[in-house]
N, C-alpha and C positions, 0 to 999 in steps of 0.2 A: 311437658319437658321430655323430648326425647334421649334415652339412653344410649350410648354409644360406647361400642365393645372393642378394645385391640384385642385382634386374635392371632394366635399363632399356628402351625405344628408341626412337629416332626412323622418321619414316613419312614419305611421301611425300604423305600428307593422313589425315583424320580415320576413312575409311569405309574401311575392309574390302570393306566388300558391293558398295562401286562399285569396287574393280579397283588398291585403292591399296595401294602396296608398303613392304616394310621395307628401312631403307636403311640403320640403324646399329645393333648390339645391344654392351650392357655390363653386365659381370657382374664384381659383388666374391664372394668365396667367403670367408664366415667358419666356424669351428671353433670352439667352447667359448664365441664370442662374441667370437672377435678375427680380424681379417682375418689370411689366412695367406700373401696374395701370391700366390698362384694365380688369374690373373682369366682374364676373357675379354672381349675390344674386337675388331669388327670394321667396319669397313663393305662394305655392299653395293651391287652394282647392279641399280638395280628394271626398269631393262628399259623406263620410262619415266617423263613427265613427272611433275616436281615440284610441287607447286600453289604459288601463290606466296605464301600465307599461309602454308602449311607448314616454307616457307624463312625468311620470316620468322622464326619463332620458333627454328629450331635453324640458320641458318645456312649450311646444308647444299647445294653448290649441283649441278646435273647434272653440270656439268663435270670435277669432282672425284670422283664417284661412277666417270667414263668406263673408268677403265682398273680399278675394284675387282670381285671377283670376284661371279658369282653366289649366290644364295641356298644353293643344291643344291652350289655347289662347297664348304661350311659347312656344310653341315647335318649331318654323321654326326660331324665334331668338335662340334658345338656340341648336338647331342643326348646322345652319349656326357658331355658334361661337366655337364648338367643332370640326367642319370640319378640318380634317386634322395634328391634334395635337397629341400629347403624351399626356395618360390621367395617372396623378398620383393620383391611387386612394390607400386609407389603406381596405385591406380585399374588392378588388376591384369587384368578384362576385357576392356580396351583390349589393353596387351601380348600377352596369352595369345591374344586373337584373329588378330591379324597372326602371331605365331608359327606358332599350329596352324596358319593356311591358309597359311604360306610349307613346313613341315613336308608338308603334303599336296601341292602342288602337286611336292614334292621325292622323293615317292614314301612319303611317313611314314603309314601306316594309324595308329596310335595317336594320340590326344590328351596332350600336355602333363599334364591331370590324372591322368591314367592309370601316368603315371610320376615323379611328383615331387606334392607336398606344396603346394598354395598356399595364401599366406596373403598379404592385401590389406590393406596400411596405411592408407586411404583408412576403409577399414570400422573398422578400430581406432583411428585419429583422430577420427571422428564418435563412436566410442563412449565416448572419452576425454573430446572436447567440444564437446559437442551446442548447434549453433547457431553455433558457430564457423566459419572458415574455417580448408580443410584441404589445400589445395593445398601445394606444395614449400615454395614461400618461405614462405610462413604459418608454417609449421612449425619450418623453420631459426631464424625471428625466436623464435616461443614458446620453443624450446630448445637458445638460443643457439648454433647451430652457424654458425660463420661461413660465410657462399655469395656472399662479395662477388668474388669472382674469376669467380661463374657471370655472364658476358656475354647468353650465350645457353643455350639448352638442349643437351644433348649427355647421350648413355647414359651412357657411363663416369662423368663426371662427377655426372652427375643420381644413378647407382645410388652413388657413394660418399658425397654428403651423403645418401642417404636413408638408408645406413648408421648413419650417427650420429645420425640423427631417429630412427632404428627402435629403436637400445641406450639412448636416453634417454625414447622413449619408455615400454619393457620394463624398466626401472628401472636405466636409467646405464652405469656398468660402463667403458667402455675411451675410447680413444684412434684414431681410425681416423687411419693418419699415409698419406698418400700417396704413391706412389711416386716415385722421383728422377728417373724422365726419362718422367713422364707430361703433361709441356708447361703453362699457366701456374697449375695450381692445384697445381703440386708440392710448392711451400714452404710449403706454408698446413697445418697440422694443426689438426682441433678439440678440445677442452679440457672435454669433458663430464667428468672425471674431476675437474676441480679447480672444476669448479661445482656438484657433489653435494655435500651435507653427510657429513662426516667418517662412516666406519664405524669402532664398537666392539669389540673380542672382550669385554670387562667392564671396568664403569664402576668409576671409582674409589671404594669407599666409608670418609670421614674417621672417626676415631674420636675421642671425647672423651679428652683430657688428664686428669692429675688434680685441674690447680689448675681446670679448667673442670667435672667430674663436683661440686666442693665448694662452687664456685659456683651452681649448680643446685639442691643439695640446698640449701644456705642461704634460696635464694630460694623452696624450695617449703613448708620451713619456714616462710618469712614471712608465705606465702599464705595457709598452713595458718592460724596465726595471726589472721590477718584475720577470714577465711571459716568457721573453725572445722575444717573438714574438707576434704578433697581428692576429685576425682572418680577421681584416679589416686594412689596414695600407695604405689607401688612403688620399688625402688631402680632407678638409671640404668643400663641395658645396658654391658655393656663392648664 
């Protein structure tokens, strides 16, 4: 039974290559296709500035970061817990790159691909609907997952709606409920389970009565009649 991880994070700006850090990471951990409450949320500290577009968007400010641990004080729990998993990440390149160069600067010779499984929502959005938009909220809106609590961007948060984007994407299936003291999107569950159309084990099949099988025959009687001959002139199935 393989484990399969929605991951998120937030960064300190856009570029890797210019020297920008990871400052929050978030992981749901689902099994069989239902989250099992094993996650992982941390933040970190990048050791420096923030860009202020960056903050813009998640909120995120230095000051807050000050007293969180470094990269490398997380990295061998947070390696150890990606070991060997499907990683569902949205616009997975992005993530995977700030990861691997916080991993190597941490002492990690191995790449992320090398030990876990990825797979990029972004690429299965476009493939689903070509010419759309496929960013988060796009998504949540196409497959009703409620993200009205999302104010800003945040890992934890970002990787549990992409949860229920990803099981309704993959054809429906659960409930992802959030946890009870995970702060303001805790009472919100989404309901992809009661917007699917109903699943069958076998359909009900009616059968003819006998005052309806003698009604039938009367009337193909009548036809016969008419017409002289029948293209079907069998008796009625029971």
């Amino acid at each position: 039974m393989q484990r399969q991880i929605i991951l998120d994070t937030e960064t300190t700006g856009l570029e890797v290559e210019l020297g920008h850090r990871l400052i929050e990471v978030g992981c749901v951990e689902f099994k069989n296709r239902r989250p099992t409450g094993n996650n992982f949320h941390r933040y970190v500290n990048p050791q420096r500035t923030i860009d202020p577009g960056a903050q813009q968007v998640h909120g995120i400010s230095s000051e807050f970061l000050a007293d969180k641990p470094r990269f490398d004080a997380i990295a061998r729990e947070l390696w150890d817990y990606l070991k060997g998993a499907e990683l569902i990440i949205h616009n997975a390149p992005f993530d995977v790159g700030f990861l691997n160069r916080e991993f190597e600067i941490a002492g990690f010779t191995q790449k992320l691909h090398e030990i876990c499984t990825i797979t990029d929502t972004v690429v299965m959005a476009r493939r689903l609907h070509p010419g759309q938009k496929v960013n988060l909220d796009a998504l949540c809106k196409r497959y009703n997952v409620d993200n009205s609590y999302r104010d800003l961007h945040g890992a934890l948060i970002d990787a549990r709606l992409l949860g229920d984007v990803y099981l309704a994407m993959t054809g429906g299936q659960s409930r992802l409920t959030l946890d009870a003291d995970s702060g303001p999107g805790a009472a919100r569950t989404s309901r992809l389970d009661e917007l699917l159309p109903p699943r069958y084990e076998t359909l009900p099949v009616p059968r003819a009565g006998e005052a309806e099988r003698a009604a039938h025959l009367a009337r193909l009687e009548g036809i016969k009649k008419k017409a002289g001959k029948l293209l079907w002139d069998g008796e009625l199935g029971a």
